[in-house]
Every structure is written in structure tokens, then in C-alpha cells.
N, C-alpha and C positions, 0 to 999 in steps of 0.2 A: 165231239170228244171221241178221240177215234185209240185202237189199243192196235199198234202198227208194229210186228214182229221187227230186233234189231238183230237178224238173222244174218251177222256181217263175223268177218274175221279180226276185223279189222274195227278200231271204235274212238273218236277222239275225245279227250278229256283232260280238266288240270287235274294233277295230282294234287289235293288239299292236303293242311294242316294234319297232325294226331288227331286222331277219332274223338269226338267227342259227339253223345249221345243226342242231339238235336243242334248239331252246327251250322250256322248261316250261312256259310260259305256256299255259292251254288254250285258245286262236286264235282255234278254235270253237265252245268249248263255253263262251264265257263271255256275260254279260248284254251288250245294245248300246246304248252310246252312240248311236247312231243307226243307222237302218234306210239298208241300200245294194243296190243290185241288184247283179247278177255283173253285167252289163256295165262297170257302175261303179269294181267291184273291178278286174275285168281289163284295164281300160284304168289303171289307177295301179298304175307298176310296184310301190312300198313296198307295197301293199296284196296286187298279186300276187304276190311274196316273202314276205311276210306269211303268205299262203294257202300256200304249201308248204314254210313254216318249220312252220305245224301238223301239217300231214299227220307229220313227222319226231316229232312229240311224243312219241311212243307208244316209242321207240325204248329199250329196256330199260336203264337204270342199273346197271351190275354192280357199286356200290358198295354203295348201299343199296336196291333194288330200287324196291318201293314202299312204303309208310308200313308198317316195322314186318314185313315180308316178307325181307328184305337177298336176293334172287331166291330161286335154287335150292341154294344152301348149305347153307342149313339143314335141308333136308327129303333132303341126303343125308347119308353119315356123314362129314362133312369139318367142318360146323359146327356149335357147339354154344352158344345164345347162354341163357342164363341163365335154369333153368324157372321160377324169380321173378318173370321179366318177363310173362308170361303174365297174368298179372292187372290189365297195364296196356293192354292190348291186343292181347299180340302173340299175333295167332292159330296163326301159324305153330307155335308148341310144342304147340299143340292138335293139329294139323295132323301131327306129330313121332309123337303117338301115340294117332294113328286116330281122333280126336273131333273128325270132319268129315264131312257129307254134300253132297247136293247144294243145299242150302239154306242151308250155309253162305255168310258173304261170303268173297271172297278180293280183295285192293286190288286186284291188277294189271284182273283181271277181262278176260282177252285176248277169251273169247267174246263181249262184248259192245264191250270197249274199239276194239278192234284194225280190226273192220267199220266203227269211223267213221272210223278213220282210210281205210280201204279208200274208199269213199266217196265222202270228200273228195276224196282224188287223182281218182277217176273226174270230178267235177266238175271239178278241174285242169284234165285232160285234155281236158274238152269244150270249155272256154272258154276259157282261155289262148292267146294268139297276139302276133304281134309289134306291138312297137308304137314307130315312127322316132321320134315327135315325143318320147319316153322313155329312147330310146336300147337299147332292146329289138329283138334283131335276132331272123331266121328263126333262125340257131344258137344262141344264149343257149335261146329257145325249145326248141327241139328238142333241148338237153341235160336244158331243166327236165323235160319230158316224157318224159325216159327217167329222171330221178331220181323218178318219181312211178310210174313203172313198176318199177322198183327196188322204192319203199317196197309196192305190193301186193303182190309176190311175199314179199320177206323177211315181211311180217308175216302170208303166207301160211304160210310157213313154220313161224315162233313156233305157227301157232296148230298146225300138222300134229303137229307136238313137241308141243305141251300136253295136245290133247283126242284127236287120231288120226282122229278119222269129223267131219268137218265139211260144211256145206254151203258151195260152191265155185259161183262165178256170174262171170260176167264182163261188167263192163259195169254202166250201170245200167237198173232197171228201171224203168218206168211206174206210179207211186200206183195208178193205174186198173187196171192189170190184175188180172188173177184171181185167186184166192186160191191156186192153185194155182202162177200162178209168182212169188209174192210168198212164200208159205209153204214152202218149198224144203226137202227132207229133207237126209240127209247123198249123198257121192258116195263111191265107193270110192276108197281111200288113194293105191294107185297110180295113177289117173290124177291127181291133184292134183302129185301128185313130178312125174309127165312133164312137166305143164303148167309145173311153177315152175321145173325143173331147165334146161327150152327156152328159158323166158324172160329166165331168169341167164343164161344162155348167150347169147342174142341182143344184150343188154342190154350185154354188155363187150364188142364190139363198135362201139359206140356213145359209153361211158363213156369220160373219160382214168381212165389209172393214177394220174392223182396230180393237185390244183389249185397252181397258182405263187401264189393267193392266198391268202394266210392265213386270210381271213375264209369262205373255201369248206373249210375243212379239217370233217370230218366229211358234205360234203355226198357223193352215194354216187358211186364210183369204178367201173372194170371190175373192179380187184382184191378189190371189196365185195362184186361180182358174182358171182366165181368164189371166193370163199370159202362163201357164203351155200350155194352150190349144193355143192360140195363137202361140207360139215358134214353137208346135208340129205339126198344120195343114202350119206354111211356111215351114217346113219339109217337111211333104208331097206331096209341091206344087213344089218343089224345084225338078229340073231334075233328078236326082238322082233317083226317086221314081215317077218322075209324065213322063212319056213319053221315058222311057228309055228301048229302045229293048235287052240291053246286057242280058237280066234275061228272056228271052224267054227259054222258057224249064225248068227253075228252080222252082221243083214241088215239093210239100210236100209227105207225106207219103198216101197221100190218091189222091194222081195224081193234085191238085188242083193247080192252077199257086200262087206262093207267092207275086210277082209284077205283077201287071199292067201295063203291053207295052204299055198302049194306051195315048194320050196328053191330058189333060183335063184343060181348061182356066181357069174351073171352080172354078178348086182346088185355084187356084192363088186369085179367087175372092170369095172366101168362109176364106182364107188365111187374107184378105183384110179386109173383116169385120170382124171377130175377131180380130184384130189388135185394129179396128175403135171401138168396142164395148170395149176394153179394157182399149182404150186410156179416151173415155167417165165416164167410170164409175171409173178410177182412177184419175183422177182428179175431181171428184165430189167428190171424196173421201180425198180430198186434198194434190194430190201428184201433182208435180210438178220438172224443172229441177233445181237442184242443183247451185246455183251462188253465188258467192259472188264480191261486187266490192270493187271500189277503192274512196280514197277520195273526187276524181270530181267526182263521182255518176257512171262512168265509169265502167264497166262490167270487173274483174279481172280474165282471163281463166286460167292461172295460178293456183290461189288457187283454181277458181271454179274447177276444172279439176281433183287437185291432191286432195282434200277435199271430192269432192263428195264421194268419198274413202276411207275414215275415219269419216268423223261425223256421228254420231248415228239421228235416227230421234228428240228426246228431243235435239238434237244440233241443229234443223232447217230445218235435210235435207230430205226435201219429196220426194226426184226422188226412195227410196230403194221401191220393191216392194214384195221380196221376198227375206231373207237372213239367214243365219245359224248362233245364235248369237254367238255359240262356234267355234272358227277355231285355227286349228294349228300356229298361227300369228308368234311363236316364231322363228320355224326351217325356215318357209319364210325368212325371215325378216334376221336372222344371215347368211343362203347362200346366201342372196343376196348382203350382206357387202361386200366392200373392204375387202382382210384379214389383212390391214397394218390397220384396225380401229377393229380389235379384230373377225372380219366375216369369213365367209368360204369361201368368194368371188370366187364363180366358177359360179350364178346364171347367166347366162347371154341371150344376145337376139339377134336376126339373123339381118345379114347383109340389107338382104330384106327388116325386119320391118323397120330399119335403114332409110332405101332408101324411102319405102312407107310413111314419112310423109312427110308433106306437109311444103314449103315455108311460107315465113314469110307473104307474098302478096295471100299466098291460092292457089298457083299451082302446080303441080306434079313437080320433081325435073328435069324428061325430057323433059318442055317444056321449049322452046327457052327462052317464055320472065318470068321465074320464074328466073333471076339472079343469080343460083342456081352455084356455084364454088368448083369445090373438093379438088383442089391441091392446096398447101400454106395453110401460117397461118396468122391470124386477125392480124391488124395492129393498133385497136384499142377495145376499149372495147365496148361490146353492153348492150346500157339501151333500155329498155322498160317499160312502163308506170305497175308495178306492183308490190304490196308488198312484192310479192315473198322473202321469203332470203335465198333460200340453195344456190344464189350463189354471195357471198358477199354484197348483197341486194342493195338498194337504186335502185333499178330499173336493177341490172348489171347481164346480163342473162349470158354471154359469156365475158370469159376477153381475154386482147390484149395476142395473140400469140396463139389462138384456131385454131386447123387445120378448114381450112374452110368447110370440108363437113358439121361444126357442126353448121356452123352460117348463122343466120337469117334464121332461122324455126321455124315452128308456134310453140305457147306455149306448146300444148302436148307434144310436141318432148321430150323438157325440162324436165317435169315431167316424162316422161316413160324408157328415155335413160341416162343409166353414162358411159360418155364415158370417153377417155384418155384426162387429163388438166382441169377437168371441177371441180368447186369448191365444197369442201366436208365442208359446216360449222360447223359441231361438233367436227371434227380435226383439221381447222384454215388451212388447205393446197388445194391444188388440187391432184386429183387422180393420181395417177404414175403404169400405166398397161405396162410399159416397162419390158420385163424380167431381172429379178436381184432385179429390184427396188420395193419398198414400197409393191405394191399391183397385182405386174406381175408374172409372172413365176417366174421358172420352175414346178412348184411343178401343182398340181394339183388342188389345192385350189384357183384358177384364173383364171379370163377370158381366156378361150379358143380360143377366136377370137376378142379379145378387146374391152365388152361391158361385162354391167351386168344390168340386169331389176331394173329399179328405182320404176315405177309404182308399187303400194300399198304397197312398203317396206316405211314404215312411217319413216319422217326425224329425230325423237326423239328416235329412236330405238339404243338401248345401248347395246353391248354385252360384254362389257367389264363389266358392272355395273350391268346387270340383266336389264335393262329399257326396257319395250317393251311395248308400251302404246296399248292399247283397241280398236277394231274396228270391228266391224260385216263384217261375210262373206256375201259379195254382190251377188248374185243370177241371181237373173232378175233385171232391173232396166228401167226406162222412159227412158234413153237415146237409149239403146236398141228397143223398140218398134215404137221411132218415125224413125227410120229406117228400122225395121220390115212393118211397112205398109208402109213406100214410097217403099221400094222393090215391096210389093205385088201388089199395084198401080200400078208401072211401066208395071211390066207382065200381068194386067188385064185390065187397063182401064190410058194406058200413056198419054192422054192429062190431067189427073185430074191436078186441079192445088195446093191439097194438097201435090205433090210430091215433089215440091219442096217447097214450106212451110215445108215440117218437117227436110227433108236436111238443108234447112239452119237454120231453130232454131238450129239443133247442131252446128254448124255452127257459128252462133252467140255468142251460149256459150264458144265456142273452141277457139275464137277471129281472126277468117280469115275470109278475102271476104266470102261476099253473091254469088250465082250465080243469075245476073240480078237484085238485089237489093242493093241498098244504097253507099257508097264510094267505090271507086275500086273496084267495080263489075265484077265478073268473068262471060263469057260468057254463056248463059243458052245451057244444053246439046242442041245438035237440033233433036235426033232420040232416041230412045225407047235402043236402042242398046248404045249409048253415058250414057245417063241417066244410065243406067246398070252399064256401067263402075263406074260414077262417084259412086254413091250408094254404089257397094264395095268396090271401094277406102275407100270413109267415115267410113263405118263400120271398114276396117282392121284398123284403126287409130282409132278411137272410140273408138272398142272396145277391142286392143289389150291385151293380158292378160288377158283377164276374163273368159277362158273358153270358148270363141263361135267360134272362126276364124277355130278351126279344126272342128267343126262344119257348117260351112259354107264350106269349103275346099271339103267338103265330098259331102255335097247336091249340090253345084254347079257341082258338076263332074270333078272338077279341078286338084283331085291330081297328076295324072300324071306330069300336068303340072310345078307345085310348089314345090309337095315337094318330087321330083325324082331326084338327082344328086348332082351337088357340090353345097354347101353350103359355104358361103364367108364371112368373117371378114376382121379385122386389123392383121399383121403380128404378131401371139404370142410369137414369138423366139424374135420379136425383141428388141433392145437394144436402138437405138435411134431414137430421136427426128426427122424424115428425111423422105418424102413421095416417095424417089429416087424409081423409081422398079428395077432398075441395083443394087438397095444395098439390098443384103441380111439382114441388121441387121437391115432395115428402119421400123419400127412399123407399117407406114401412110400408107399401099401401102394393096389394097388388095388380101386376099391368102385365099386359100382352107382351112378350118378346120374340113372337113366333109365331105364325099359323102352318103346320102341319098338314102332309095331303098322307092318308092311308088308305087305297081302294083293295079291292077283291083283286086286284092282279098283284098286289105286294106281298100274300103269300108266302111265293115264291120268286126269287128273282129269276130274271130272264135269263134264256141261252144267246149267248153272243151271239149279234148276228152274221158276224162273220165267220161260226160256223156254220148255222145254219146255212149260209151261202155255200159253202163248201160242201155240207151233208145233205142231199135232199131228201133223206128218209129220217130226217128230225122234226118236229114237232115243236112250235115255240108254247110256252108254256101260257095257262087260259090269262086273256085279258092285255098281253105284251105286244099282239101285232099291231 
């Protein structure tokens, strides 16, 4: 990853479309219609909008990632999309179980992608300035150049998350120079945090909280600011990178250590107030958590849940705080159909996530008194008080004869999981994942292990008709940070009594017990170590799907443990209706769909080795050579 000055007169490039704040088009990276200098660009304002509509490209899609990737879902235990598909390209199941090196491709490709966007803005930055006879003022100016300063840090950040030892330069450099400051090794971790964590900070500041134009929506805010940097220091506070000895000896090209062995509470409480300054100034900003109720004035977690996910902010909903207006919604949304409603229904989700949500009463499924039953089917139908209707409405979440792992669990369940029997209202049936039937095997285009991700596949999505209604990529969000600082709280200062205050407003909005407050109250953690649990609990349920759980997986230090081995569903061969385990053709019963490789080198992914070949003052990251 090299930052190679474009110290030219002269620069080729297409001229894109009207600016749009996260446009796909590649700005830069495409053939040109005709040769233009920067002067030329920067003096035409379409063209200098144009120029930091690119630099935004790169900006991660949390629907479908990149071609055949869908981000970070898959590569934790939250998604599970069809080991079938694997043969049509999708590296990522390869990727699932350990049949990847450093000379694998991967789409996103952030160590090499992500530097040209870096780049770009630096050229931004040198040449951009105002321009009256355009209507280009000093401040239009000097917001662009703090949204270009924005985009270096965040995709400084992506890449601190992806690979951990990167080379870090500021600025550009001169073609001409040495091989030596052209060929730049990596920098140790913690200084890059400092540098990005100062710059988010400087930068909102600067930023508004929020644009009165519609067509500025997604362009980067203060609130993008202080999220960005918030996510990035519980990163850093996070084991993984705060106190962890495996990375003794692992030195850059100039002997320097790239982690810090040492424990620092600090980090956790530096972590904490960021969080706390975030939470502050986004809601003065009038962001807020996403709700909607019911006609008793009743809190509806249901819609609130599945909604906060789809309405735009002109729809009401203040919890977005950072989102990509453009996202691939369409190829989501069609692999995650049943394929007996016109989908590619292979989109599906692990056993585990399954199991991690929570009872109807707010309890883990392996506690005695969460009434939690896996074997048999419902003997009658279940209403709960919600407008809900994807599943024949008037209140009826589960009908009579649901296998019972499915019934009476809390609302999210509902919205995040389609499981086998469960009602599809735009076809008037229930789901049939039996193989043979409707929406089952054999083919490949089907649940793998008898589930397919319901979460942010919108209910009105049509693929039979082209219907695929409109929804911004969700990014960051409130529900995420009031769990972000109760984490950081726990590990810095566990008697606060904001920790659990912000657990349970999710909580609240989720529609399960409080812990220690209000109806059927669940017991308050009693040790810093309980709290711990419960907090990751919340979060994998929270925030299932959105990109953060293999992000946590990683900083916790966890993977070994989670997502190392077999991987479990519903029987996909099977044929009927029967939770027997003696019957091979029983659907209900669960079975391996997967065995999983996670080592001490999946951390971090590797640096391409074809730069490495190129750079020989890089360092391949510990466990890839």
C-alpha cells in the first residue's frame, strides 16, 4: 500500500454523472473520454463535485458488500449463505472454511482499494478552492475539505479493522523520491488510533450535525465524526489489541513492536467517553431510538425493530447516524427469498444466531426458568399485542403446529429469522424448506441448514415483479453506541449506573424484561464478569446482520472459540414434518452443515502478496506466511 504523489499537470479521468454523496461509479478509476488537467477540473465546480463524489466510493455497502462478499456477515457466525453457492464464485464460503491465503483475491480488496481513495482526497485537498464566477464560496470549500478529511481518516480506520499493521503516511509524496519514502513499511497500531481518533475529533468541530439538503444526505456530518472514532477507540480498547501478548515479537521493518502487550484500563475509559461525547451530541442533534407503537400507546418492538431498517430519516427515524444512501438492496433482498416466491433462497443464518435470541420473558434459551422447549409442535396459535402482519396479523406471530424451538421468542427473533412453517404474507402460505417441496432442496438455491436471514430483506420485496422498495444503508446507528458505552463502562468503571440504563433502553425498545426494572424483571448481572456476558448477549441479538458481530468476534479474542468447527442447522436432506433424530428424513432435528476453520491468523487478514512482492519493507501479518 504505497501513497505515490499525482504530482502531474495533466490527469486522466471519466467525467461521472451529478454528484451524488456515495456514487458507484468509479470517477477515477474509469477510461477518459478526454484528457483534462486538475486545474481544469477544479475550476468546474460539476467536475470538482464529481472529484469528491469518488473519493466517497469506497464507502462499504452493508447490504451486499462487494460482488459475492455481502461484508462481514458471513465470515461470522450470524450468516450463512448457501455452501452451493461456492461454485459460482462466492469466495467468501471458501473463506468460511480456511481455504484462503495470501494470494487469494478478495473483492473489497481495502489494502489496495481504499489508498486510492486516500489519495484522491489528498489531490482534493491540494487543488480545490473557491471559485465566485461558480458560485463556489471559501465555506462550501472548507466544508468540502473537511469531508475529504473525514473520508481519509474513516477509511483509515476500515483498513486499521481489517489488516491491524498498516503503512500510515500523510500527505502526498513525490514520484521522485527514494525508494525508501515511497516504500514505507508498516507503523505501530497505536499511533495510527491517535492520529485518527484527533482527527474525528477535530473534524466535528467543523462538520454540521446534520445537511437541510436532501441531496447532501450521506455526505460526512460531525455526528459521522464522532461515531467513526468512538467504534474505532472500543476497538482499540478491546483485547485483541489492548493487553494481548500473542504479538510479542511482531516488528515492523524498522524493529519497532506493531501491538502493545501492555493492559491499559485507560483505553476502555478513553473508549467510554467517546461513546458518552457521542451519545451527547447526537442527540442534541436530535437523533433518537427508532419506535413505533400500538394503539394502547404501547411500544410496538416488532415494527419498531424491523422499521428502524427501512424508514429514511423524512420518515421519522432519528436513530441512522451514518448510512450509504446507494446500496445494492436488490441482489440482498432476491437471495434472501424463498425461491418457491421467485428468490434465490440460499441466504440463510446460523444455528447459533438461532439459539442466541432471547425468550419471550428476556432469558437465555439455557436458563431453567426461560420455558424455552425444542421438541414438538405449537398446539395453538400465538398472538401478541402487535400490528405486525407478515405473519397472518392481528396479533398472530406463530401459528398452531410451529415447531416449538420457534415459539415465544422475543420480537426480534421474528423479524430476523424465516424459519420452516412460518407465514409468508405475500404468497398467502407458509414457508416449506423441506427438501422436494416449495422452498427446500436439493438444488442449491436453498436453505442449507433451514433458515434464511429475514432482517433488512424488506416484506414488500417483489422478484417476481421487479418490487424492491428503497431503504438506506445503515452504517452506524444509536442502538449500536448505547451498547458501545455500556461495554466500555463495564470494563472501566462497572458500578456506573449508566450500564445498565442503556442495556435496557434497548431493551425496552426490543420489548423483553428490564434487568431490575419494571414488570418481570430479570435479575441485575451481580459481577463486572456477568454484566460482560449479558452486554454480548444484547449486542449479538441487537445487532445481528449489520456488519459488527465479526467485528466483535475478532476484538473479543473469541474466534477460536465460535467460529472454529461444526456449524449446525435443521436437517437439509429432509423430507418431513418429524423432529425424530432416529429418522434420517426428519427436517426438526439438528445436523452439521458445515465445519468451520478459525486460527490465530484470522484476526487479521492478510496483506496481498502481491504487494508484499512489490514492497519489501512490509511485514505479512502473524500466522499468513
Amino acid at each position: 500500500m504505497k501513497t505515490i504523489k499525482y504530482n502531474v499537470t495533466r490527469i486522466l479521468l471519466f467525467v461521472a454523472l451529478g454528484f451524488t454523496a456515495t456514487s458507484c461509479s468509479k470517477y477515477l478509476d474509469k477510461s477518459p473520454d478526454d484528457q483534462l488537467t486538475l486545474d481544469m477540473i477544479f475550476k468546474d465546480k460539476t467536475r470538482t463535485e464529481d472529484w469528491l463524489a469518488g473519493i466517497y466510493s469506497n464507502v462499504p455497502d452493508p447490504y451486499w458488500g462487494n460482488t459475492r462478499t455481502l461484508g462481514w456477515d458471513p465470515l461470522s457466525d450470524d450468516m450463512a449463505p448457501s455452501t452451493g453457492w461456492e461454485q459460482f464464485g462466492w469466495s467468501v464460503i471458501g473463506m468460511q472454511t480456511g481455504n484462503w491465503n495470501p494470494s487469494t483475491s478478495w473483492d473489497p480488496n481495502y489494502w489496495v482499494e481504499l489508498p486510492k481513495r486516500i489519495r484522491s482526497a489528498y489531490i482534493f485537498l491540494d487543488n480545490v478552492k473557491p471559485n465566485p464566477a461558480q458560485l463556489v464560496t471559501e465555506e462550501e470549500v472548507n466544508l468540502m475539505k473537511a469531508e475529504a478529511r473525514f473520508m481519509i481518516a474513516y477509511y483509515y480506520t476500515l483498513l486499521l479493522e481489517t489488516y491491524g499493521a498498516i503503512p500510515f503516511h500523510l500527505g502526498l509524496t513525490d514520484p521522485n523520491a527514494s525508494a525508501e519514502e515511497l516504500m514505507i513499511g508498516q507503523t505501530p497500531f497505536d499511533q495510527v488510533v491517535q492520529w485518527a481518533e484527533k482527527e474525528l475529533l477535530d473534524l466535528s468541530a467543523i462538520l454540521p450535525a446534520k445537511y437541510s439538503a436532501a441531496q447532501k444526505y450521506g455526505r460526512a456530518t460531525s455526528i459521522m465524526c464522532l461515531a467513526v472514532r468512538a467504534r474505532l477507540l472500543l476497538f482499540a480498547a478491546s483485547p485483541l489489541v489492548n493487553g494481548n501478548t500473542a504479538y510479542t515479537g511482531f516488528v515492523n521493518n524498522k524493529g519497532e513492536t506493531i501491538f502493545n502487550g501492555n493492559y491499559s484500563v485507560d483505553k476502555w475509559k478513553t473508549a467510554a467517553a467517546a461513546s458518552k461525547l457521542l451519545l451527547e451530541k447526537a442527540e442534541s442533534a436530535g437523533h433518537k431510538l427508532y419506535i413505533e407503537y400500538n394503539a394502547d400507546g404501547s411500544i410496538d418492538p416488532f415494527l419498531s425493530y424491523q422499521n428502524m431498517l427501512f424508514r429514511r430519516p423524512q420518515d421519522g427515524n432519528d436513530e441512522i447516524l451514518f448510512a450509504r444512501p446507494d446500496c445494492n438492496i436488490w441482489e440482498y433482498d432476491r437471495h434472501a427469498q424463498p425461491r418457491g416466491t421467485g428468490g434465490n433462497g440460499g441466504l440463510g443464518i446460523t444455528q447459533s444466531l438461532v439459539d442466541a435470541f432471547f425468550m419471550e420473558n428476556g432469558r437465555r434459551i439455557d436458563d431453567p426458568l426461560s420455558g424455552y422447549q425444542e421438541k414438538g409442535f405449537s398446539k395453538t396459535a400465538e398472538v401478541r399485542n402487535t400490528r405486525w402482519t407478515e405473519s397472518q396479523g392481528n396479533g398472530k406471530v406463530t401459528l398452531e403446529g410451529t415447531y416449538n424451538m420457534y415459539t415465544h421468542r422475543e420480537p426480534r427473533f421474528y423479524i430476523s429469522v424465516l424459519y420452516n412453517g412460518a407465514w409468508y404474507r405475500r404468497e398467502n402460505r407458509t414457508t416449506e424448506f423441506y427438501s422436494g417441496n416449495w422452498d427446500g432442496g436439493p438444488t442449491h438455491d436453498a436453505p442449507q441448514n433451514g433458515y434464511l436471514v429475514r432482517k433488512k430483506v424488506h416484506p414488500d420485496h417483489d422478484p417476481r415483479n421487479g418490487t424492491n422498495p428503497y431503504r438506506p444503508g445503515i452504517l452506524y446507528r444509536l442502538g449500536e453506541v448505547y451498547l458501545n458505552y455500556a461495554e466500555a463502562l463495564n470494563e472501566s468503571d462497572a458500578n456506573h449506573p449508566d450500564i445498565l440504563k442503556y442495556v435496557n433502553l434497548i431493551r425496552v425498545r426490543a420489548g423483553v424484561p428490564q434487568y431490575g426494572v419494571g414488570k418481570d424483571a430479570l435479575p441485575v448481572p451481580s459481577s463486572q464478569e456477568g454484566m460482560r456476558k449479558a452486554i454480548r448477549d444484547e449486542r449479538r441479538v441487537e445487532l445481528n446482520n449489520e456488519g459488527i458481530r465479526y467485528r466483535d468476534v475478532r476484538r473479543w479474542k473469541i474466534g477460536e472459540a465460535v467460529l472454529n468447527g461444526n456449524f449446525y442447522g435443521m436437517n437439509f436432506s429432509g423430507t418431513e414434518k418429524d423432529d425424530n433424530e432416529s429418522n434420517p428424513k426428519a427436517f426438526f432435528k439438528r445436523s452439521v452443515y458445515q465445519k468451520r476453520i478459525f486460527t490465530a491468523k484470522n484476526y487479521w487478514f492478510p496483506i496481498p502478496q502481491t504487494e508484499i512482492d512489490k514492497n519489501p519493507n512490509l511485514v505479512q501479518n502473524p500466522g499468513w506466511k
